[in-house]
C-alpha positions as CSV (number, residue, x, y, z in Angstrom):
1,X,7.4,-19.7,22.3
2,X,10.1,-18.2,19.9
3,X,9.9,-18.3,15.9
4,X,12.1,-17.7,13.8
5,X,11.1,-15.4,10.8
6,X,11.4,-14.9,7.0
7,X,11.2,-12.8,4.6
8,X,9.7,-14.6,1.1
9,X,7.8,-11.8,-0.6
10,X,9.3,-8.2,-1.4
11,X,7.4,-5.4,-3.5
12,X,8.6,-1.7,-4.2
13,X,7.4,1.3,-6.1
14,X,9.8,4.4,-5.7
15,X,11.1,7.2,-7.7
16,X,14.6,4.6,-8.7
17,X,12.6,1.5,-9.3
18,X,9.2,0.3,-9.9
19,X,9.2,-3.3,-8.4
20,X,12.7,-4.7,-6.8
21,X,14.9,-5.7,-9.5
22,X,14.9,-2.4,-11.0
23,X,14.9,-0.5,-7.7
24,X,18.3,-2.2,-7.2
25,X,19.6,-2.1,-9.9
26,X,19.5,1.4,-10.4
27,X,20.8,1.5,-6.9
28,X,23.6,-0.5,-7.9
29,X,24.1,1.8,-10.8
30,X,24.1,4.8,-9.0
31,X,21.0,6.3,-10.9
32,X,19.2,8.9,-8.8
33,X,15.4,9.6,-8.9
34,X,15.9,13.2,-7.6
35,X,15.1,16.2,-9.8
36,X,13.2,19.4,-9.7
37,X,9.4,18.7,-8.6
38,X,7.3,18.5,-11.6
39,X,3.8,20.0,-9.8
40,X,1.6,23.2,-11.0
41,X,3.4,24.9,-7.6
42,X,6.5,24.1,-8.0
43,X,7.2,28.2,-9.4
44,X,6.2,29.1,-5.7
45,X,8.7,27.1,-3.6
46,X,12.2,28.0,-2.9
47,X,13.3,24.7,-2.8
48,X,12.0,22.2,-6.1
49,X,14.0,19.2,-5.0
50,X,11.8,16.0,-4.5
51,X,12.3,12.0,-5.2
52,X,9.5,11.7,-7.3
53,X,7.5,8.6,-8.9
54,X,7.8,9.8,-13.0
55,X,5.5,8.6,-15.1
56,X,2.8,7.1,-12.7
57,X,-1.3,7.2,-13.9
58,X,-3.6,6.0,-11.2
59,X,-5.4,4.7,-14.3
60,X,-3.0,2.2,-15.1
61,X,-3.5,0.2,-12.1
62,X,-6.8,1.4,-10.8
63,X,-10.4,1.4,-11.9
64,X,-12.5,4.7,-11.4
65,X,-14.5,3.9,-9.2
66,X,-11.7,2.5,-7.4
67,X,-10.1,5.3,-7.7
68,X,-12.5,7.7,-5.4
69,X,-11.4,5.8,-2.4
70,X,-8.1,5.2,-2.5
71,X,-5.4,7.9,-2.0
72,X,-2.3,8.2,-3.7
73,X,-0.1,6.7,-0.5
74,X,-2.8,3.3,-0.3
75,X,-2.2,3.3,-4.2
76,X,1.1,2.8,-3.7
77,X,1.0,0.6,-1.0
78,X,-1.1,-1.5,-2.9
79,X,0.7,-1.7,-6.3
80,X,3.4,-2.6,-4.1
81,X,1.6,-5.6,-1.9
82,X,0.6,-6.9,-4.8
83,X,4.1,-6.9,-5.6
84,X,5.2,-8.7,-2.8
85,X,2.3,-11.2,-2.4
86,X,2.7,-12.6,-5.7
87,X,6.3,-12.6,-5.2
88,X,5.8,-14.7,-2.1
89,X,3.5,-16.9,-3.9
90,X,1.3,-16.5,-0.8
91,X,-2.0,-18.7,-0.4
92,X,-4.1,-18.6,2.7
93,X,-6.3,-21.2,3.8
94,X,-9.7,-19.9,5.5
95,X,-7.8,-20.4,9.0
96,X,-4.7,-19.3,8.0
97,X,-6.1,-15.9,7.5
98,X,-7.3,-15.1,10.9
99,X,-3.0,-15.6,11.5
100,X,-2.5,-13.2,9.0
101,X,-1.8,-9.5,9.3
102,X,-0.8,-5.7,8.2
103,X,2.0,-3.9,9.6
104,X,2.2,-0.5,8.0
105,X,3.9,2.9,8.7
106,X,3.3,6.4,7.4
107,X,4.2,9.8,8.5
108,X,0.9,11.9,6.9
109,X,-1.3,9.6,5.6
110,X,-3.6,10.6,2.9
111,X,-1.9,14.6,2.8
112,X,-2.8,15.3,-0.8
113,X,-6.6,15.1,0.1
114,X,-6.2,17.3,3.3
115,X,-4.4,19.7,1.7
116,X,-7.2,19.4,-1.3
117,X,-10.0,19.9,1.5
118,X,-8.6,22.9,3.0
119,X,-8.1,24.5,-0.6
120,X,-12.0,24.0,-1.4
121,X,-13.5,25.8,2.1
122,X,-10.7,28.6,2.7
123,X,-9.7,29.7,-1.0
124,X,-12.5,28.3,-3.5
125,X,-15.2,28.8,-0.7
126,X,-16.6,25.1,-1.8
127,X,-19.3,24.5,1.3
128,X,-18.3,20.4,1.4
129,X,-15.5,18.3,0.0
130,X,-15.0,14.8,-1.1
131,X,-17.3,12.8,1.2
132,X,-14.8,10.0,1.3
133,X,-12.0,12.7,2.4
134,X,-12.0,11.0,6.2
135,X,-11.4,7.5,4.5
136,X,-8.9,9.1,2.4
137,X,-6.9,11.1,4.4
138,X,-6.7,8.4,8.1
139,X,-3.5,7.6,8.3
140,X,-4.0,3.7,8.3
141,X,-5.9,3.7,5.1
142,X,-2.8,2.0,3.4
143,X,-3.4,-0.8,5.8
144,X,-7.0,-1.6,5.5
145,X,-7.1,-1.4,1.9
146,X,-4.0,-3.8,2.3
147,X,-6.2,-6.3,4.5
148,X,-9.5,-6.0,2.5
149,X,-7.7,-7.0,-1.1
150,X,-6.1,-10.1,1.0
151,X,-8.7,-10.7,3.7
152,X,-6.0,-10.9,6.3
153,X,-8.0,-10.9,9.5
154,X,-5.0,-10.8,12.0
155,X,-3.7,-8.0,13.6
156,X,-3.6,-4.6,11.2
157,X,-1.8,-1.8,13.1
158,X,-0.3,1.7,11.5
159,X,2.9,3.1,13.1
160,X,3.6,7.0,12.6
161,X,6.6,7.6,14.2
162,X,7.8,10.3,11.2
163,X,11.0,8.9,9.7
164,X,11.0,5.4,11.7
165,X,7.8,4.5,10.9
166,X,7.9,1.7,8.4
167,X,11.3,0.1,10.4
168,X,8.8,0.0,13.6
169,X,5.9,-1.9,11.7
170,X,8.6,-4.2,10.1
171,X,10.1,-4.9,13.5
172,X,6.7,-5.2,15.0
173,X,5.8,-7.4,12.3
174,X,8.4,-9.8,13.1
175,X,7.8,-9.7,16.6
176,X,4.0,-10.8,15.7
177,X,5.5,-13.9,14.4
178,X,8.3,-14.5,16.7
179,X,6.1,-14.6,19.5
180,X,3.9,-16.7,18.3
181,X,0.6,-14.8,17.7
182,X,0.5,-14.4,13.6
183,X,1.8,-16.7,10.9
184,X,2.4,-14.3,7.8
185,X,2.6,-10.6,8.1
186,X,2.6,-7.8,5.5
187,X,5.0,-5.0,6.8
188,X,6.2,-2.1,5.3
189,X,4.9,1.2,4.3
190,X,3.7,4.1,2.5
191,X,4.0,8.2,1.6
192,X,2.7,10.6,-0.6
193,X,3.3,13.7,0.9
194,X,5.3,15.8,-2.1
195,X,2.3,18.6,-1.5
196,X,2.4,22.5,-2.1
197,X,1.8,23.0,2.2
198,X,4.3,19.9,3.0
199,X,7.1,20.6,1.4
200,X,6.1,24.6,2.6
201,X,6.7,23.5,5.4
202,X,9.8,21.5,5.4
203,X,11.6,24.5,3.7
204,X,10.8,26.1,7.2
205,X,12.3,24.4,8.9
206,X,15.4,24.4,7.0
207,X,16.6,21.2,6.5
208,X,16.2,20.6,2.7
209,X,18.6,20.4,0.5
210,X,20.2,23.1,-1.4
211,X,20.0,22.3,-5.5
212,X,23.2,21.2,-6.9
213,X,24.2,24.2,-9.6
214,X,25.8,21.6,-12.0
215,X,23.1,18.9,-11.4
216,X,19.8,19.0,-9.7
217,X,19.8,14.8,-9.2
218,X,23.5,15.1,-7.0
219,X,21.9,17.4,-4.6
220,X,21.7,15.2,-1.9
221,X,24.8,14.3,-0.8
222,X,25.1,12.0,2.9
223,X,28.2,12.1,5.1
224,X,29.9,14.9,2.3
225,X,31.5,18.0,4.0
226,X,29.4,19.8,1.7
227,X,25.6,18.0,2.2
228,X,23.3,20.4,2.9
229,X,20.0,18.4,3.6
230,X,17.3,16.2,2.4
231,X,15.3,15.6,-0.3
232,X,11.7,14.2,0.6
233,X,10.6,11.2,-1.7
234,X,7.2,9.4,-2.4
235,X,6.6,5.3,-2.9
236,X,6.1,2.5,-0.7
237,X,7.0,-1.1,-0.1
238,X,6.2,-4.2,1.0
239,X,7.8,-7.3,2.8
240,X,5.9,-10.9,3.1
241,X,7.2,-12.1,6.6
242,X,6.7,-16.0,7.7
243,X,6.9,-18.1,9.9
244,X,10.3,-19.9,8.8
245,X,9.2,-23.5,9.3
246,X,5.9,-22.4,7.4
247,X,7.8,-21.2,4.6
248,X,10.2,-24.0,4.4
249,X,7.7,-26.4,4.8
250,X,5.6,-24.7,1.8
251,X,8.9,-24.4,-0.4
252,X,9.1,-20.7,-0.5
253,X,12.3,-19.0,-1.8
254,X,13.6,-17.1,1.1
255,X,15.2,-14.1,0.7
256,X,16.4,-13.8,4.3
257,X,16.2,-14.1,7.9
258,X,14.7,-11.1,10.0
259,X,17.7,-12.1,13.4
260,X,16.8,-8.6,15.3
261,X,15.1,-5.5,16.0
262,X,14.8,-3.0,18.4
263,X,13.8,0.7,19.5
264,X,14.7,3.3,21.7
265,X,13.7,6.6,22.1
266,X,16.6,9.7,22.6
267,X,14.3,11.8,25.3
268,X,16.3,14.6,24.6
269,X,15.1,16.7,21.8
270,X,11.8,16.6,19.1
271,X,14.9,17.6,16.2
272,X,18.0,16.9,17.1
273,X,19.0,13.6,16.7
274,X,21.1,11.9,19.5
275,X,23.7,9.5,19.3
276,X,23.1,7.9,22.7
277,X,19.3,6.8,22.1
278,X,20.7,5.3,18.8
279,X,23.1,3.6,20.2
280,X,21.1,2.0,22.6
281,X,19.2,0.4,19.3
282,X,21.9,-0.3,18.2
283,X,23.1,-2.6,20.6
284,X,19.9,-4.1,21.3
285,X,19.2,-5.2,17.8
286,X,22.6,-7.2,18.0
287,X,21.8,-8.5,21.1
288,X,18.4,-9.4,20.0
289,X,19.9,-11.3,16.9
290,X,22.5,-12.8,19.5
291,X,25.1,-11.6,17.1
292,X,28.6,-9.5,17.6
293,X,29.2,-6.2,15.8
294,X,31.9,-7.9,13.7
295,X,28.9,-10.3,12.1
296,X,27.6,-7.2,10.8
297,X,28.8,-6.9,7.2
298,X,26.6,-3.9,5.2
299,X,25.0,-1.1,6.9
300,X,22.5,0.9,5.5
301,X,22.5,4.0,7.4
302,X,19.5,6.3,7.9
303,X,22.0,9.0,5.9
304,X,19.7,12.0,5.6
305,X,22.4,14.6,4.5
306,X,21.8,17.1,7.2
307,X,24.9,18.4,9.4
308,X,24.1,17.2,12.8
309,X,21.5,13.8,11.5
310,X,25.3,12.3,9.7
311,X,28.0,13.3,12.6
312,X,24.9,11.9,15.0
313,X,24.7,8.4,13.4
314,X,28.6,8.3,12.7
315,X,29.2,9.0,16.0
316,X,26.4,6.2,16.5
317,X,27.9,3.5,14.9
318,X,31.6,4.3,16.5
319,X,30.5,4.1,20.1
320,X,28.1,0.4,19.2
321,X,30.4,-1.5,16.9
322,X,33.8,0.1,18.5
323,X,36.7,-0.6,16.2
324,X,34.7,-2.5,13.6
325,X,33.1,1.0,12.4
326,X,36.0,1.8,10.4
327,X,35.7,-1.9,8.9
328,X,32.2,-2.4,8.3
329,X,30.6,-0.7,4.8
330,X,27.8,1.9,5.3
331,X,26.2,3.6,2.2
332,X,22.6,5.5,2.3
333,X,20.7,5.2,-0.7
334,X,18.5,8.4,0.5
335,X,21.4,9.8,-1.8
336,X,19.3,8.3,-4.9
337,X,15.6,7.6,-3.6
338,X,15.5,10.5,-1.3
339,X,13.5,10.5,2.2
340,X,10.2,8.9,2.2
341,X,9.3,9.7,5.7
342,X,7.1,6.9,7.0
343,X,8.1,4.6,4.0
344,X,11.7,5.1,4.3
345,X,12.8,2.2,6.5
346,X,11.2,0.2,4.6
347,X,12.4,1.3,1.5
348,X,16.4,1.0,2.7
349,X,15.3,-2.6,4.3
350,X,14.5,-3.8,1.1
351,X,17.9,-1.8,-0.3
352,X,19.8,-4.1,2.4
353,X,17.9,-7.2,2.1
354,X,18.9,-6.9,-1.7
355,X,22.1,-7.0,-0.8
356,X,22.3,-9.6,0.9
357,X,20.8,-11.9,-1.7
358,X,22.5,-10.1,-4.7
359,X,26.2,-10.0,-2.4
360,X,26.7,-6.3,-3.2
361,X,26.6,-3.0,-1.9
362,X,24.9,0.4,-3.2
363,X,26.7,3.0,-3.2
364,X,26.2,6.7,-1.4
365,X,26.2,8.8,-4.3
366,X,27.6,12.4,-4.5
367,X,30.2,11.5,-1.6
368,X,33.3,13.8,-3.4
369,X,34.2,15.8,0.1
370,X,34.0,13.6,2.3
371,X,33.2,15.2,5.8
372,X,36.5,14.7,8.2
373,X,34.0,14.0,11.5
374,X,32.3,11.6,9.0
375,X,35.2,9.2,8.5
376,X,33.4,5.9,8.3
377,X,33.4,4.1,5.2
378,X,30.2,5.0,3.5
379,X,30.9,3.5,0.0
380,X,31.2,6.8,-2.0
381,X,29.6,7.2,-5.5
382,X,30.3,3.5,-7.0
383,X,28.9,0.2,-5.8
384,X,30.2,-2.8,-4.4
385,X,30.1,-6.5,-6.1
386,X,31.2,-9.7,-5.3
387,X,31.6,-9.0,-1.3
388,X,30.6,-11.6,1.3
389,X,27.6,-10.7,3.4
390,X,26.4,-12.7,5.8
391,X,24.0,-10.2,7.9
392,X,23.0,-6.9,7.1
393,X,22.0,-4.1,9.3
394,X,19.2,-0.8,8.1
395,X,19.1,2.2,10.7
396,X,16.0,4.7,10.8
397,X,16.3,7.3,13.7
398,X,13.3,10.0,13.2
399,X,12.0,13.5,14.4
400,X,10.8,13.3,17.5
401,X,13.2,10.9,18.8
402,X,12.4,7.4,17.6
403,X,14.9,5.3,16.7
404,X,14.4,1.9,14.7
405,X,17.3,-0.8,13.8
406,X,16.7,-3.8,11.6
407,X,18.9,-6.7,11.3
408,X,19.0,-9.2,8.7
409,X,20.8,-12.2,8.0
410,X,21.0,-15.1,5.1
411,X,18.8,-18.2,6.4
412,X,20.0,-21.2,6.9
413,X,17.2,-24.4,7.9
């Protein structure tokens, strides 16, 4: 049995855009949501960049009580279900619920509390913390709280493959539905991890970003001869997935059709990315949406702005789509968003899925040198409007080796 499925719902909150018109918009506009990180640490880090959500209060969307069991990641997963759910103009019948899932990725979960706990017993010599912290902190809290606001009692799985993490439960997801065993699916995911230890620890390892002396916001700067590394973001989203011939027969608006997915792993190294294994994704996605590489019209590339992560995925997307690399449009919007880990391939899937429906391109912003062994055209610094797109492709290849591709075309009954 082989389904074909939809996408009818969409829901976003990230540091460029608070629900989807205004993420991509701003995308479209080339506004970035990268700054200096506005914490009480932010005096002890060497690097202060971070894609952060301005202007958010818990309070605004939560109630007190509420409040004590939900961290920030499942807050923004939620705000941004809700989103998508009411974008969908879902309703479940009592049976149709028990066909219904949640999909969800995330790198670190509830890190904000862990970090919290480990401040109370080591420095303030507290002897207990929060009692929920457990609840808090599992990584598949996002999901659960997910299920319990909808009462979808299908499958409810979290994927934490670091940066793939939210491609994997989208692909999953759809896979769920294609196969026959769930009806509706909520897939995306979530992250919250802009903490004093976490991002500690990503200046470690050396692969941030150095700040931009003229302007913090163009520090990030994908497939440039002069990137210099990531920015880690915070947010979430959302995608409704369907059955098509439930949506269609329910008059849903349909944003697109999910044609393929698939994953590899490299095998080779827990850091370095390899072209090889994401090749091999690559090419199966296509073949899973029984499409050529010349059907491919947008690509938005996993683009992280380190040295070896942008000559990997060029070299990528030369050896899959042969000649039609240097003809196809690439652009990473990490540029404006930043990474968001586990939420990242969602994030970009919505950025491609957007352009599909809208018929233009984002931009990769800050793209002034370009990088010679980077010579693809990645849609530097302005956007694209008015271009035919017919399917759309969003890469996510993360630490560790896991490699995600999601393909996406317009949907025709």
């Amino acid at each position: 049995m082989t389904r074909r499925v939809v996408i009818t719902g969409l829901g976003i909150y990230s540091p460029v855009g608070k629900n989807p018109s205004e993420f991509f918009e701003n995308l479209m506009a080339g506004r970035s949501g990268i700054g200096n990180l506005q914490t009480d640490f932010s005096d002890k880090l060497s690097c202060r960049l971070a894609a952060q959500i301005q202007g958010y209060n818990p309070a605004d969307h939560f109630s007190r009580i509420k409040l004590t069991g939900i961290e920030r990641f499942s807050q923004f997963a939620l705000i941004a279900g809700e989103q998508a759910v009411k974008d969908a103009q879902l309703e479940l019948t009592e049976q149709e619920l028990t066909r219904s899932g949640v999909y969800m990725g995330s790198g670190m979960g509830g890190a904000s509390t862990l970090e919290e706990g480990y401040v109370e017993i080591f420095q303030r010599e507290v002897p207990r913390v929060k009692p929920l912290s457990v609840l808090l902190t599992m990584n598949n809290a996002a999901a659960s709280h997910l299920s319990l606001a909808y009462h979808l009692q299908g499958p409810n799985i979290t994927y934490s493959t670091a940066c793939s993490s939210s491609a994997i439960a989208i692909g999953e997801a759809y896979r769920q539905i294609k196969d026959g065993y769930a009806d509706v699916m909520l897939a995306g995911g979530a992250e919250a991890m802009l903490t004093h230890v976490v991002m500690k620890a990503w200046e470690a390892l050396r692969t941030l970003a150095h700040e931009d002396a003229a302007d913090p916001s163009a520090s990030c700067k994908p497939f440039a001869k002069d990137r210099s590394g990531l920015v880690l973001g915070e947010g979430a989203a959302i995608l409704v997935l369907e059955d098509a011939e439930r949506a269609v027969r329910r008059g849903a608006r349909i944003y697109a059709e999910i044609a393929g997915y698939d994953s590899s792993s490299d095998a080779s190294h827990i850091t370095k990315p390899d072209a090889a294994g994401q090749t091999r994704a690559i090419i199966n996605a296509l073949h899973d949406a029984k499409i050529q590489p010349e059907d491919i019209h947008y690509i938005n590339a996993h683009g992280t702005a380190t040295l070896a992560g942008d000559f990997e995925e060029t070299k990528a997307l030369k050896q899959a789509f042969g000649e039609h690399a240097y003809h196809v449009p690439v652009s990473s919007t990490k540029s404006m968003h930043g990474h968001l880990m586990g939420a990242t391939g969602a994030v970009e899937f919505v950025a491609a899925v957007l352009a599909l429906q809208h018929q233009a391109i984002p931009p990769t912003l800050n793209l002034h040198q370009p990088d010679p062994d980077c010579d693809l055209d990645y849609v530097p610094n302005t956007g694209r409007c008015n271009v035919k797109l017919n399917a759309v492709m969003s890469n996510s290849f993360a630490f560790g080796g896991s490699n995600a591709v999601l393909i996406a075309k317009r949907f025709e009954k």
